[in-house]
C-alpha positions in Angstrom: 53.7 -45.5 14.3 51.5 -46.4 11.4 50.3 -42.7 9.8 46.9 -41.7 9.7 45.7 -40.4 7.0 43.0 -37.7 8.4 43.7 -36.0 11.9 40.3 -36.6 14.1 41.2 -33.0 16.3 39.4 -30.3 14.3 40.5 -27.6 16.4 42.9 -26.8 19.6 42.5 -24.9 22.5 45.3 -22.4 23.7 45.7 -23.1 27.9 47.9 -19.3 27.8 48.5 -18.8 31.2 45.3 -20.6 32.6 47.8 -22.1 36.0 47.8 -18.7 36.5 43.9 -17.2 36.8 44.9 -14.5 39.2 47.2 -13.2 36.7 45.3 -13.0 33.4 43.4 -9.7 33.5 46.6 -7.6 34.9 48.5 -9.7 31.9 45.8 -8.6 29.5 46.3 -5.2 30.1 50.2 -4.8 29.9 49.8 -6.6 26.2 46.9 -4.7 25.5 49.2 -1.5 25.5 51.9 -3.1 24.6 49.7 -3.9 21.0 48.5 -0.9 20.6 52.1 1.3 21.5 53.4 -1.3 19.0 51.5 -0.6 16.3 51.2 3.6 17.2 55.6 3.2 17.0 55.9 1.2 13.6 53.3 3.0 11.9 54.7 6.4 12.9 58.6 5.2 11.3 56.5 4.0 8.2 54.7 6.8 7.7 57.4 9.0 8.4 60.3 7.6 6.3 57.2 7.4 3.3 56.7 11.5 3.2 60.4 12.1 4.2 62.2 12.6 1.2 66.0 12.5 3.0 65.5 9.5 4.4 65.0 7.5 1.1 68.0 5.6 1.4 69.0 1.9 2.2 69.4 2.6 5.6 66.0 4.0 6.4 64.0 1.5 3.5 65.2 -1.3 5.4 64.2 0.2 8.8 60.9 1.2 7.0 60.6 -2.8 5.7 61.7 -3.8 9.7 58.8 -1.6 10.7 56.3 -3.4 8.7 57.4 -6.7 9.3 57.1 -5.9 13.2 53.4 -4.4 13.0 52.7 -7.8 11.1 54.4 -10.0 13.6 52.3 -8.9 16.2 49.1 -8.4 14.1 49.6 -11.8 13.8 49.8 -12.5 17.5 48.3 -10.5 19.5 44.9 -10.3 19.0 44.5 -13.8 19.6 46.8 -14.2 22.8 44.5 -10.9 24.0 41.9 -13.6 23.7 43.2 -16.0 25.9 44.3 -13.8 28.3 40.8 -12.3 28.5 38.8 -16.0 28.4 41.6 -18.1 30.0 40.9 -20.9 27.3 40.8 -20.4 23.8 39.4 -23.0 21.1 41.2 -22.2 17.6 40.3 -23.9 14.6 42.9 -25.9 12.8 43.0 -23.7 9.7 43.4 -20.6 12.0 46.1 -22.5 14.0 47.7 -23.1 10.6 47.8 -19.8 9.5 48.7 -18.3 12.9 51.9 -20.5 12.8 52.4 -19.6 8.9 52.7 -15.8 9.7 54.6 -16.4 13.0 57.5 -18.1 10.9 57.3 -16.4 7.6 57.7 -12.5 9.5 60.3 -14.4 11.7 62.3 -15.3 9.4 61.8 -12.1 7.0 62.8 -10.6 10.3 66.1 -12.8 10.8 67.0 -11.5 7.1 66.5 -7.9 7.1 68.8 -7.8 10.5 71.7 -9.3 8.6 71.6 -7.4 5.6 70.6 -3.9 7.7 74.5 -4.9 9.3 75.6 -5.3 5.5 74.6 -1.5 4.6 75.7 -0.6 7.2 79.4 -2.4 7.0 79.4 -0.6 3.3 78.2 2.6 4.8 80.8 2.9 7.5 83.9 0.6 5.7 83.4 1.6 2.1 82.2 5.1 2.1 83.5 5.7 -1.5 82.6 2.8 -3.0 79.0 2.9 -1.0 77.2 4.1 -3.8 77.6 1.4 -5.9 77.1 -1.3 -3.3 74.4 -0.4 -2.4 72.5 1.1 -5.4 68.9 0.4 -5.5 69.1 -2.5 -7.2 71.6 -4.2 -4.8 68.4 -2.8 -2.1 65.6 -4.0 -4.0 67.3 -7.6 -4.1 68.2 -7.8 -0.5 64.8 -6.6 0.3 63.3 -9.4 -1.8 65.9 -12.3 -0.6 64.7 -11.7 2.9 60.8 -11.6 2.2 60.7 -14.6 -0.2 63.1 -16.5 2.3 60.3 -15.9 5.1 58.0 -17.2 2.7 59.6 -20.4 1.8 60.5 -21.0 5.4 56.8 -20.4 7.0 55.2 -22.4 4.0 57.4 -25.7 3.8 57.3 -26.1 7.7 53.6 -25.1 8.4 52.8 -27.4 6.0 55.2 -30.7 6.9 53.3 -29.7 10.8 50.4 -29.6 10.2 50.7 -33.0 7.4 50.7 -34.9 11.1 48.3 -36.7 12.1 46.4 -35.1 15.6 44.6 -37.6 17.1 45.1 -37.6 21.1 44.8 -34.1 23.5 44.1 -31.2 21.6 45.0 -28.6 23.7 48.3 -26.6 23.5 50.0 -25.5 26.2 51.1 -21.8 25.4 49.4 -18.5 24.1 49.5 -19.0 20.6 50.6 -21.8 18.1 54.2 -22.1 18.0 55.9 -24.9 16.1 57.3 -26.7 19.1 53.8 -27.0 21.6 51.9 -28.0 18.3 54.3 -30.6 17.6 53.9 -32.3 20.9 50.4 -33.0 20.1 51.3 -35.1 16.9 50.3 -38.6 17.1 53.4 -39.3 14.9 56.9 -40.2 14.7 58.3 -36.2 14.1 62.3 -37.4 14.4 62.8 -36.0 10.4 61.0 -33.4 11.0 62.9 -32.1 14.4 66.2 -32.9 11.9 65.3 -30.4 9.2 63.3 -27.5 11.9 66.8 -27.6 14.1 69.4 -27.7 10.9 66.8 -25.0 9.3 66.7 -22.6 12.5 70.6 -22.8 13.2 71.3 -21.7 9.6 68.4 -19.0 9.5 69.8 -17.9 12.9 73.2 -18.6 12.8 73.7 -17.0 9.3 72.8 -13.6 9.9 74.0 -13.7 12.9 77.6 -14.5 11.6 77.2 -12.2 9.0 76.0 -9.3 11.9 78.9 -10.2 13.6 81.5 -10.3 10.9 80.2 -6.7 9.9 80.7 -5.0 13.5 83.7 -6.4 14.0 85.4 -4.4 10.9 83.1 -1.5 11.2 84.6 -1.0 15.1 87.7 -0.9 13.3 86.9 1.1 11.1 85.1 3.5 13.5 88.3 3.2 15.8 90.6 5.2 12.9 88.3 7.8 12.5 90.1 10.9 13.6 87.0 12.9 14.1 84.8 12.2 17.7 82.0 13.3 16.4 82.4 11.1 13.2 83.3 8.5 16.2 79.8 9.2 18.3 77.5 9.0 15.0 78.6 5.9 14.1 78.5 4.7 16.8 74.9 5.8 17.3 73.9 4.1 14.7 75.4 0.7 15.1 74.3 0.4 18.6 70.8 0.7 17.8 71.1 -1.5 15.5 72.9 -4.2 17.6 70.2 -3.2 20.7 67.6 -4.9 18.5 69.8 -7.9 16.9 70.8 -8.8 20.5 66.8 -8.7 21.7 65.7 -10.7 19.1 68.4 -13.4 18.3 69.0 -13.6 22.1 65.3 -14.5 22.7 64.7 -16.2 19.3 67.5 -18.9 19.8 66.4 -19.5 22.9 63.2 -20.6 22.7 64.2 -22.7 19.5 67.3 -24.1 19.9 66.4 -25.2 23.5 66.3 -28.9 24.7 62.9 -30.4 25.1 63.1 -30.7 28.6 65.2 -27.8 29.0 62.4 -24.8 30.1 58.9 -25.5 32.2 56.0 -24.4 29.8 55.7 -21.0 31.7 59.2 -20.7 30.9 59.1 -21.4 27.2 55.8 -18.4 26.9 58.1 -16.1 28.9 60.6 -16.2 26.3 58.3 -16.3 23.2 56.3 -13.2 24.6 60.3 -11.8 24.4 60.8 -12.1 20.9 57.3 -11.9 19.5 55.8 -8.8 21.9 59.1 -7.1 23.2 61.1 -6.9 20.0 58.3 -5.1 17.8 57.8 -2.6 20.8 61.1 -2.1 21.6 62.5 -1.3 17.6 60.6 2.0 17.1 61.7 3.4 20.5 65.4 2.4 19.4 65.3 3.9 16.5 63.5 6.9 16.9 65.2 7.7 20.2 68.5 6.6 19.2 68.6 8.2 16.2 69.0 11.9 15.1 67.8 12.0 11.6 64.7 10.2 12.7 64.1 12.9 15.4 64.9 15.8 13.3 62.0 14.1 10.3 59.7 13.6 13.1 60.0 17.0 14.4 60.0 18.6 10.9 56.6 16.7 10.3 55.1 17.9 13.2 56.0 21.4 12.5 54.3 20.9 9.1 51.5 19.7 10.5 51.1 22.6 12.6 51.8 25.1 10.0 49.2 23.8 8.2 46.9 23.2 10.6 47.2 26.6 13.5 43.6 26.2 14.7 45.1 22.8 16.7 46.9 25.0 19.0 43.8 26.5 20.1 
């Protein structure tokens, strides 16, 4: 197909679930809490590993940086699929399709990172106790740290850019509740076969990377945690690697899913179901694993309550 060199659609509208009228207001509800507990849950972790002192370490920065890329992710999203839940159709310009899909992939993929190096830390923590120190010293943490935001950055801004450098000249309206690479795509009036190359080779290494790497790490730290002669040594790390593996498994599971698919593979109810998993249940569910699954978190938590209170006695009145 010959390429055009303007697109004539200057702006899409979002169907969400509109099959589905009876639905919409009782759907705009649960993800109306579901935002807002979000949100409440990452900024508590941020705001509690910032006046903490104890937990200024790798482990808890990198939760800290996992917090704030989850508030963002769904900053990102939700406000504008609480639209269309609420309206049933939703017109979205072009620029703000654009830079729904930049922030969508760029916190994605910052997410994808921080996973597999939060399993490095804590690989070093567990199988290198001695030596733990000085692999990961804070400038080993600051470069990790960096590595996974510019890699979200470069991701999001080479393919929102090569999508939206189609031509969109046919249907303009997107089947789904927000604008994810693959339903934009399908509205290209364009021959996208390079593309589709690079976005699959590009998702299994930002997917299957960290994920090797997660995997490679539990596999020696259950070793590792398997000679410890003390249970209780045993338990804690446990503890600690299962949260961590609760959210990996949520977010991977869903992620690859709805990317790696075949074309044909899901119905377009389908395919939202799964990207409301990764982009809505992830964030929600990583404060809850963390706080609840974690003791250190629960002790700062309750210490910075108890502060509160001290300084503040008239609120128990």
């Amino acid at each position: 197909m010959k390429r055009q060199n303007q697109s004539s659609v200057v702006e899409f509208i979002l169907l969400g679930f509109s099959n589905f009228p009876e639905l919409q207001q009782q759907l705009f509800g649960v993800f109306l809490v579901v935002y807002l507990v979000t949100l409440l849950g990452n900024a508590i972790i941020i705001v509690i590993i910032s006046l903490e002192q104890s937990l200024h370490v790798p482990m808890y920065l990198f939760l800290q940086n996992l917090s704030v890329v989850d508030m963002s992710f769904s900053a990102a999203i939700m406000p504008e699929m609480l639209v269309v839940l609420s309206t049933e159709k939703m017109s979205i310009t072009f620029a703000g399709c654009f830079a729904q899909m930049y922030f969508l992939l760029l916190f994605g993929c910052t997410e994808c990172s921080l996973l597999g190096v939060m399993a490095y830390d804590r690989f070093a923590a567990i199988c290198h106790p001695l030596s733990y120190p000085m692999l990961m010293n804070k400038r080993v943490f600051m470069k990790l740290v960096m590595f996974s935001w510019v890699s979200g950055i470069m991701v999001a801004t080479v393919q929102t850019t090569w999508v939206f450098s189609f031509p969109f000249c046919g249907p303009n309206e997107i089947n789904h509740l927000f604008c994810e690479t693959p339903p934009v795509l399908e509205l290209a009036c364009a021959d996208t076969f390079l593309f589709e190359i690079y976005a699959f080779t590009g998702t299994i290494l930002i997917v299957m990377v960290p994920f090797v790497l997660i995997l490679l790490s539990y596999i020696r730290i259950l070793f590792a945690i398997l000679k410890m002669p003390s249970a209780t040594g045993r338990q804690k790390a446990f503890s600690t690697c299962a949260s961590h593996l609760t959210s990996v498994t949520l977010f991977y599971g869903t992620a690859s899913m709805t990317y790696l698919q075949p074309k044909s593979g899901y119905s377009p109810e389908t395919k939202k179901a799964m990207s409301l998993a990764y982009t809505s249940l992830t964030p929600l569910l990583n404060p809850l694993i963390y706080s609840l699954r974690n003791s250190e978190m629960k002790r700062a938590l309750m210490k910075l309550w108890q502060r509160q209170v001290d300084s503040h006695p008239f609120w128990l009145y």
